[in-house]
C-alpha positions as CSV (number, residue, x, y, z in Angstrom):
1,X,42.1,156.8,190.9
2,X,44.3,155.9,188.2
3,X,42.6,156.5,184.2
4,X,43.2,153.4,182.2
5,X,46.1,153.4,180.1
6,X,45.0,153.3,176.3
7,X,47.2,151.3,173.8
8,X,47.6,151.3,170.1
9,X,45.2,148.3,170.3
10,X,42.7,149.8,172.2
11,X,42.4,153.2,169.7
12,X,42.9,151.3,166.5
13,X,40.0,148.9,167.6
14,X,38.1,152.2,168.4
15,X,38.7,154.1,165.3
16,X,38.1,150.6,163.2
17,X,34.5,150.3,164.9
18,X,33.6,154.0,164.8
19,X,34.5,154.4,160.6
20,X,32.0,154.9,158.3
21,X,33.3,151.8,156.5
22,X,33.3,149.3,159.3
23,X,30.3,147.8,158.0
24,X,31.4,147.5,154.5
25,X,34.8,145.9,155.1
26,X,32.9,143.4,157.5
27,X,30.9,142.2,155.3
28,X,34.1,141.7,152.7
29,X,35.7,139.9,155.7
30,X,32.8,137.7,156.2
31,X,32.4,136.9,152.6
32,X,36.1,135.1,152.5
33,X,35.2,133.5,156.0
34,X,37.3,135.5,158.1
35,X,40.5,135.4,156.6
36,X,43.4,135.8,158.4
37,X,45.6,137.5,155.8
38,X,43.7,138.5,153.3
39,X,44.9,139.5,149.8
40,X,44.3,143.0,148.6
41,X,43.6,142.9,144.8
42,X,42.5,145.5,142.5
43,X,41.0,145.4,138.9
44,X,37.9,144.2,137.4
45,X,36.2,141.1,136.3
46,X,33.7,140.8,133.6
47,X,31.4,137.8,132.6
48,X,30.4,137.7,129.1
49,X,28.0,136.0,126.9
50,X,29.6,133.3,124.5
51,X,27.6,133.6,122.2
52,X,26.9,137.2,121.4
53,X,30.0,138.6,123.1
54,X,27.6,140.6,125.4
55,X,28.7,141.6,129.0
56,X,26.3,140.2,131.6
57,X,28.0,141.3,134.6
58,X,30.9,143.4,135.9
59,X,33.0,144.5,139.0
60,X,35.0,147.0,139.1
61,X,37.5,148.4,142.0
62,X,38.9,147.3,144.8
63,X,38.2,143.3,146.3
64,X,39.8,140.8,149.3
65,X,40.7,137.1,148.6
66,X,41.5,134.5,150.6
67,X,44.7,134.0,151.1
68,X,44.5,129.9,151.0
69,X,47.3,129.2,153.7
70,X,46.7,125.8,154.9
71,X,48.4,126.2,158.6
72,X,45.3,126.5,161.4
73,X,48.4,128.4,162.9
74,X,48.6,131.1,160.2
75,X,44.9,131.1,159.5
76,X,42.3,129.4,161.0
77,X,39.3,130.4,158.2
78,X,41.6,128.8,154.9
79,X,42.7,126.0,157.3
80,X,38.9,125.1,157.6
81,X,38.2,125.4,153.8
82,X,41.6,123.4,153.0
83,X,40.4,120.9,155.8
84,X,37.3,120.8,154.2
85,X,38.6,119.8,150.7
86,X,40.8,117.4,152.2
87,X,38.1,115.7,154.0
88,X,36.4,115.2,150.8
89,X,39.5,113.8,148.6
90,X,40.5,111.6,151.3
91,X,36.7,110.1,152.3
92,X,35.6,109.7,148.2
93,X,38.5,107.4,148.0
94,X,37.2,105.3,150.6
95,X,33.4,105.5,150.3
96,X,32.9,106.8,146.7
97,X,31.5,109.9,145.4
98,X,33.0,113.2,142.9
99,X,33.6,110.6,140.4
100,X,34.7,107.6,142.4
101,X,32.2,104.7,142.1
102,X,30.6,103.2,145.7
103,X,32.4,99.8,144.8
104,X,35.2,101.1,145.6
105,X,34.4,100.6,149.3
106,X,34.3,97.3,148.6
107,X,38.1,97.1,147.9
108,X,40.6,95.9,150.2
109,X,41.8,99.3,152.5
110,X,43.9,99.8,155.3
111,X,44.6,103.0,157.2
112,X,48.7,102.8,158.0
113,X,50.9,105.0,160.1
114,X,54.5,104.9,159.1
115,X,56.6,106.6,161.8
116,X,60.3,107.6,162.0
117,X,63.1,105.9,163.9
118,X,64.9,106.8,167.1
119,X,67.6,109.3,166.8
120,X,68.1,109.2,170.7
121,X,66.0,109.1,173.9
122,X,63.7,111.9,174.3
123,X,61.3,113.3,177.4
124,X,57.9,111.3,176.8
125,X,54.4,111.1,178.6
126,X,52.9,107.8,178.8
127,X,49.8,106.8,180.8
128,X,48.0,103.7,181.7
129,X,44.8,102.3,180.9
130,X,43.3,103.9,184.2
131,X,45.1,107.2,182.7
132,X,48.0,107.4,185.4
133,X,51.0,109.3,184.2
134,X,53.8,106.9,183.8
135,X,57.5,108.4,185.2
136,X,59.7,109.5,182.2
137,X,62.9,108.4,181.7
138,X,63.8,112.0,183.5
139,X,62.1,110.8,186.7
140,X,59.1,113.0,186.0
141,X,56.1,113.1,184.9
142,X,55.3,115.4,182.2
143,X,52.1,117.4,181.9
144,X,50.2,117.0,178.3
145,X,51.2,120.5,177.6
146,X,55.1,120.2,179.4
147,X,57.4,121.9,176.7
148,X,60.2,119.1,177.4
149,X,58.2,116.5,175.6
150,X,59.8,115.5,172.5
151,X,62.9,116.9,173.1
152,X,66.1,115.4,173.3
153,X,67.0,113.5,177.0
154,X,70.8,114.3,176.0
155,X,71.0,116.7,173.5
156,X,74.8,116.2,173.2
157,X,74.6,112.6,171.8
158,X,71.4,113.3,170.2
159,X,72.0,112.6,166.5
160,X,70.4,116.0,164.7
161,X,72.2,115.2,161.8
162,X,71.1,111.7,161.2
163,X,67.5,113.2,162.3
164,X,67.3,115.8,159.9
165,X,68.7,113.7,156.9
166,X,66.1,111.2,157.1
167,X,63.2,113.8,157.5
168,X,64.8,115.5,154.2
169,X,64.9,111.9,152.5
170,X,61.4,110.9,153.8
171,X,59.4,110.9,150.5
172,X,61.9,109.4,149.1
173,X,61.8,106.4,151.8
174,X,57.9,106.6,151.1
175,X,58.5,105.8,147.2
176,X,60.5,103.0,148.0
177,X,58.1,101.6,150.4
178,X,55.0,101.9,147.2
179,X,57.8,100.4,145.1
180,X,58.3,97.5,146.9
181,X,54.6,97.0,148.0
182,X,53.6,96.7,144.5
183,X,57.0,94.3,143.7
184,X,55.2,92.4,147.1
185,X,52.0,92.6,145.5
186,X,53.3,91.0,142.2
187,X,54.9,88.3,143.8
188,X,51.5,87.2,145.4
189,X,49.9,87.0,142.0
190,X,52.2,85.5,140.5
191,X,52.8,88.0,137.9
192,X,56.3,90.3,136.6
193,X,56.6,93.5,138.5
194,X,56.2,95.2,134.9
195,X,52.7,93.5,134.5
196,X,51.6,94.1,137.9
197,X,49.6,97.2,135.9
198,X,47.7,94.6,133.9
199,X,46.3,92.8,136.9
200,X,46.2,95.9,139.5
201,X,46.8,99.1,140.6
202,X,47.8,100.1,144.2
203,X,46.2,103.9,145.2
204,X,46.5,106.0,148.3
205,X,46.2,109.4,149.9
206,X,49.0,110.0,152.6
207,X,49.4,113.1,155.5
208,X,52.9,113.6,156.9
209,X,52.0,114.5,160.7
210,X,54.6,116.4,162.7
211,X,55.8,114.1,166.2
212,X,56.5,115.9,169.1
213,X,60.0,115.1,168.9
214,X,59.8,116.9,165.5
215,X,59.9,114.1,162.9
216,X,57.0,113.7,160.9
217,X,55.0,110.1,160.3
218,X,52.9,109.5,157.9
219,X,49.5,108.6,158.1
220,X,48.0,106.4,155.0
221,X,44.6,105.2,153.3
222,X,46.0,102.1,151.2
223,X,43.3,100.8,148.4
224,X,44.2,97.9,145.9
225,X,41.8,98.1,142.6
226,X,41.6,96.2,139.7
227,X,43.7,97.4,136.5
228,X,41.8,100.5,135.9
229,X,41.5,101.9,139.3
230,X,38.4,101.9,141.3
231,X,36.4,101.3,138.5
232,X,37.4,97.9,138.2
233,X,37.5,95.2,140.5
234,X,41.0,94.1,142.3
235,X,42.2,90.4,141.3
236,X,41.0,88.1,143.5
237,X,44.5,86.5,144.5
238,X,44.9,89.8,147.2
239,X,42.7,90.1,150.2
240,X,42.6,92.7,152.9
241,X,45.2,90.1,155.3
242,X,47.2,89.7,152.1
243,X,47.8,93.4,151.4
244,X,48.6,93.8,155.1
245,X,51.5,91.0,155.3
246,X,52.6,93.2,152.4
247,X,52.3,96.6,153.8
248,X,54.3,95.2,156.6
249,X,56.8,93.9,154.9
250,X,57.6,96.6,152.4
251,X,58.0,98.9,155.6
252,X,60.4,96.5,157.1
253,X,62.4,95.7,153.9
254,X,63.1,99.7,152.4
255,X,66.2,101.9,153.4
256,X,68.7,104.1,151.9
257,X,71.9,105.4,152.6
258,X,73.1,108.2,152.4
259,X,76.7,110.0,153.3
260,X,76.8,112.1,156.8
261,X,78.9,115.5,156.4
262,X,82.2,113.2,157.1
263,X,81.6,110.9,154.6
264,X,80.2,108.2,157.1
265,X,77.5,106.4,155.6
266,X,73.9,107.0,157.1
267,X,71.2,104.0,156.7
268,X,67.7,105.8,156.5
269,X,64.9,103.6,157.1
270,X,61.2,103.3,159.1
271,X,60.9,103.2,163.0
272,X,59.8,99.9,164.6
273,X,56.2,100.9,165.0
274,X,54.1,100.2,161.8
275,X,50.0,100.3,162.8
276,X,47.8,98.5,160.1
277,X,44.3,98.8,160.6
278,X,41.4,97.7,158.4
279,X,39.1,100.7,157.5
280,X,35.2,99.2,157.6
281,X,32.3,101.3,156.4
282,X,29.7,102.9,159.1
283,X,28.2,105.7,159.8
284,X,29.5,105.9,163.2
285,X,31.0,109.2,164.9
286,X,33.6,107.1,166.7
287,X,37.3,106.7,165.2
288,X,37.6,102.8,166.0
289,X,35.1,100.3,166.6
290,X,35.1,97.1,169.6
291,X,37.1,95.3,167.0
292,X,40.0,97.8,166.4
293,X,38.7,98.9,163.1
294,X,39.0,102.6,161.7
295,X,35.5,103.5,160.3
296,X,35.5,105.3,157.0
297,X,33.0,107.9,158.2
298,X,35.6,109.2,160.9
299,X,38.7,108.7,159.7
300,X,38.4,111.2,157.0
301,X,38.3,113.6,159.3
302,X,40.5,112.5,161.4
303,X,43.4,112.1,158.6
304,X,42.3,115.7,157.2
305,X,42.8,117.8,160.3
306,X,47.0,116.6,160.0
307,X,47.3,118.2,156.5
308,X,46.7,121.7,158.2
309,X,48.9,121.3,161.3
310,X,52.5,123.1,160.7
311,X,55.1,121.8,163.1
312,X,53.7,123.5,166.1
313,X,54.3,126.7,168.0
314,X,56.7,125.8,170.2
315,X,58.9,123.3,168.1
316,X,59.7,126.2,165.1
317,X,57.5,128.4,163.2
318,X,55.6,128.6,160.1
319,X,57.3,130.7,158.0
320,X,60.4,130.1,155.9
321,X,64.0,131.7,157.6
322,X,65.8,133.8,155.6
323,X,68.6,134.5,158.4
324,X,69.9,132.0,161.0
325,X,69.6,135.1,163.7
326,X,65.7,135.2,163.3
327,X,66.2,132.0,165.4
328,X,66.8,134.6,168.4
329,X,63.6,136.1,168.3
330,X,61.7,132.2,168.1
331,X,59.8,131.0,171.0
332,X,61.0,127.5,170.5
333,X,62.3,124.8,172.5
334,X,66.1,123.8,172.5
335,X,65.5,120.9,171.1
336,X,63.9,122.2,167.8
337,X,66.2,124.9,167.5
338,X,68.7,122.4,167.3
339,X,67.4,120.7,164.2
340,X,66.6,124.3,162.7
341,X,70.2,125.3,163.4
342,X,71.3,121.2,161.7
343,X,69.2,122.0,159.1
344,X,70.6,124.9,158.2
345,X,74.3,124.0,159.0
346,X,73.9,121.1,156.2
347,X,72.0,123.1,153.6
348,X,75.6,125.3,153.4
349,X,77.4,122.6,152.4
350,X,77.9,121.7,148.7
351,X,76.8,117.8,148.9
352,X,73.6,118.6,150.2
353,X,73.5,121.6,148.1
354,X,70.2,119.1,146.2
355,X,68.0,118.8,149.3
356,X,67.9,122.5,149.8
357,X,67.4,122.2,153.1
358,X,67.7,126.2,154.1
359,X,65.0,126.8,152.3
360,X,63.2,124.0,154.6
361,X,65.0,124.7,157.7
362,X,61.9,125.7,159.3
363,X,60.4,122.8,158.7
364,X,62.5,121.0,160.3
365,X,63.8,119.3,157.5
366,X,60.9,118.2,155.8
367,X,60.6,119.0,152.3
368,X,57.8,116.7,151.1
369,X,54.0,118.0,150.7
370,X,51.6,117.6,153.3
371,X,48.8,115.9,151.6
372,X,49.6,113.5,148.6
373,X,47.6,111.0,146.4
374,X,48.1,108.4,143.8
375,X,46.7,109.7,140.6
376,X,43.8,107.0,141.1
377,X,42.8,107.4,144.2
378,X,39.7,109.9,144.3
379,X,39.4,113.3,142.9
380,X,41.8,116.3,143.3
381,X,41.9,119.6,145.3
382,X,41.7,121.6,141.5
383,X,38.3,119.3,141.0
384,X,37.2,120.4,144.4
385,X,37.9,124.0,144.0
386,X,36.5,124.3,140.2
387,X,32.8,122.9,141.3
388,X,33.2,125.5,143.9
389,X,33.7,128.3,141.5
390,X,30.9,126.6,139.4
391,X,28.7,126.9,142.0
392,X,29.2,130.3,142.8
393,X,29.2,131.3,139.6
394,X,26.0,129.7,139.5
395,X,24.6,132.0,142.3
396,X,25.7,134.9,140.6
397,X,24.1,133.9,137.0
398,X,20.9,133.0,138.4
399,X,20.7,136.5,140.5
400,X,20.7,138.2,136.7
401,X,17.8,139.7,135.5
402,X,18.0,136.8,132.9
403,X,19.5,134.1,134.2
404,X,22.6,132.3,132.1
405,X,23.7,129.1,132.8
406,X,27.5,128.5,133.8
407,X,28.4,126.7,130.1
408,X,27.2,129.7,128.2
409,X,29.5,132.1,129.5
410,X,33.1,133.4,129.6
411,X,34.7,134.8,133.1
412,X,37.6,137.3,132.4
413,X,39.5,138.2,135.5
414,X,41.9,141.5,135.4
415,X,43.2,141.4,138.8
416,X,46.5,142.6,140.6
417,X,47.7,142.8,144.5
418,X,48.2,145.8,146.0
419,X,48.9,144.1,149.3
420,X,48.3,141.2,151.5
421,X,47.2,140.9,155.2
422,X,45.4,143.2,157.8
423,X,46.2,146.8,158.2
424,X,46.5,146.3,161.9
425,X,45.9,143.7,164.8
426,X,42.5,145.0,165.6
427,X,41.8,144.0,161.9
428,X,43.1,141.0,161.9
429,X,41.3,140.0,165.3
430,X,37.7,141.1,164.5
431,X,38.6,138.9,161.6
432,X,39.7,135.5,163.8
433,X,36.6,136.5,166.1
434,X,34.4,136.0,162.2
435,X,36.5,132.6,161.5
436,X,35.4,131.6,165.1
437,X,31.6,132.6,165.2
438,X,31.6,130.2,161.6
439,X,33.5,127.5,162.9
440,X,31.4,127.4,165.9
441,X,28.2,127.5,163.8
442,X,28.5,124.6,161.4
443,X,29.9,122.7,164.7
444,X,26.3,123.4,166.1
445,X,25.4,122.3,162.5
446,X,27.2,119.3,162.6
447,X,25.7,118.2,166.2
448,X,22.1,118.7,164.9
449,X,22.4,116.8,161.8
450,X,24.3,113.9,164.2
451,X,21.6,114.2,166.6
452,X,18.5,113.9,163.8
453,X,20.2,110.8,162.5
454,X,20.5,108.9,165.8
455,X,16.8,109.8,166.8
456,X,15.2,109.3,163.2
């Protein structure tokens, strides 16, 4: 009988579990959720006493921080937390809350899905309503998880140039679409475009979601308030089916142009498929209602989970190239690696030299942020974050022999990074096994508190 063959794996895992401080770096793992890549910082920080100058509390030595990547695929425990905080911007815009007033739900909102055009035929899976694959174009019919879907049908008349110019030109195409919705907007009060500030004031939040086919659309909560934002009510002359005439036909009416490598001039505009959909409040778990209607309580969610996705495993990766050749050593479809390799191609070339598109080449292009909002619109992610740190310094001050309150005191933080990310895999997978056992207990969390509410 053979003996088991031992791997690197196996004896780092066994010399992690076996140290004397396994149960001292767990705990510092646990404390930052079961970061993925944590950063290694060393230093000190001191809280002081505004008043008399006097030092309350100090650390000293070595700590971990979260590294705060956004990408589930690069680290599931700061996805959650940026997930979190996105939920929170996104659903105080619709329902109120962190310094939004509850009238605001009471303002004409729509949840719209911008998408991009055709750039050529590509493998699809369509079902029925009794959920029967429908044949592809190919003459098959593609599993959920079938690699060809998105990619090109002909990748030799597939335009990846045209492709990857309008995903670099995207947010511009999305400020011409707010530009002209508010010149729409105007025009239905009767009012200048230049006093279309006095009467109202269109806000949003906006996620760009990656397609299979590698394009990104953009997912939107639209709000109209009065003049002041939220805090005042929107003119009377715009209701909910006004502002969605509007929102249709600012998508219809914006393009640009812009000059292909040979001079050719390219017309960038939205695909055909604009979805509108009123957002009503409820308390509801579901997504939609019987009458089509996105509910406030879900959507939030819903919306959030797309500002942590990167493009996807198998269309390109996560992390910026810094040599076409790493493409050799990607696990990516053809497809993808085609626009990667466009991408590229055009960001050497002197009239593109402003889109920078090498440095975005492995995001296919895109070179917009994930997650944007109208300054208006709710509260911010530095908001968000700061009552965090209030509250945790809050913990802290209260666990002093004499308790401080946040106001009274100064935090000085001497901190510098020695390194970032695991030492090893067995590290860094006791570490996803920490982000898992949380994520799976405020799920169970989650289903309690949904359960209570539908039997109180």
């Amino acid at each position: 009988m053979t003996a088991a063959t031992t791997t690197p794996h196996d004896h780092d895992l066994s010399h992690l579990l076996r140290s004397d401080g396994f149960q001292t770096w767990r705990r510092e793992v646990t404390a930052i959720g079961g970061c993925a890549a944590p950063i290694h910082l060393t230093g000190s920080s001191r809280i002081y006493d505004r008043a008399t100058g006097t030092v309350l509390a100090e650390r000293d030595g070595k700590i971990l921080a979260p590294c705060g990547n956004r990408r589930a695929s690069v680290c599931p425990a700061c996805s959650d937390r940026y997930a979190s905080d996105a939920y929170h911007l996104l659903r105080s815009g619709m329902t109120g809350g962190k310094g939004v007033p509850d009238t605001a739900a009471a303002h004409p909102r729509l949840f719209v899905t911008l998408t991009a055009p055709s750039f050529g035929p590509v493998h699809t899976r369509r079902v029925t309503a009794r959920g029967l694959v429908i044949p592809c174009r190919c003459g098959d019919k593609h599993h959920r998880d079938d690699p060809r879907v998105g990619c090109a049908l002909d990748p030799d008349t597939h335009d990846y140039i045209g492709a990857v110019l309008w995903q670099a030109h995207s947010g511009v195409l999305w400020n011409r679409f707010a530009i002209r919705l508010r010149r729409l907007l105007a025009q239905i009060l009767g009012v200048k475009v230049h006093d279309f500030r006095d009467h109202a004031r269109l806000s949003y939040a906006k996620v760009a979601e990656y397609q299979r086919r590698g394009l990104v659309h953009f997912h939107a909560v639209i709000r109209l308030d009065g003049p002041d934002g939220p805090w005042t009510a929107p003119p009377a002359g715009i209701t909910a089916d006004a502002l969605h005439a509007a929102i249709r036909d600012a998508a219809h009416d914006v393009s640009l142009t812009v000059d292909r490598p040979d001079g050719t001039p390219q017309a960038l505009s939205w695909g055909t498929q604009v979805d509108i959909r009123p957002i009503t409040s409820t308390t509801a778990a579901a997504l939609e209602n019987d009458d089509g209607e996105i509910t406030d309580s879900a959507l939030a969610a819903y919306v959030a989970k797309y500002a942590t996705k990167g493009t996807g495993k198998s269309e390109a990766t996560d992390r910026p190239i810094r040599d076409i050749a790493h493409l050799d050593h990607l696990d990516i479809t053809p497809h993808h690696r085609r626009l990667i390799e466009t991408a590229w191609k055009l960001g050497g070339q002197e009239q593109y030299e402003g889109l920078n598109l090498r440095r975005w080449a492995h995001m296919l292009g895109f070179r917009g942020h994930f997650l944007t909002k109208s300054r208006a619109y709710s509260t911010t992610f530095g908001a968000i974050r700061g009552d965090r740190r209030t509250y945790r310094l809050g913990e802290t001050l209260a666990a002093l022999d004499t308790p401080a309150d946040p106001g009274s005191v100064l935090v000085v933080n001497d901190w510098a990074v020695v390194h970032i990310g695991h030492r090893n895999d067995a590290e860094r997978e006791i570490a996803l096994g920490i982000a898992e056992r949380r994520r799976e207990q405020r799920q169970t969390r989650s289903t309690d508190r949904t359960h209570l509410g539908r039997t109180s």
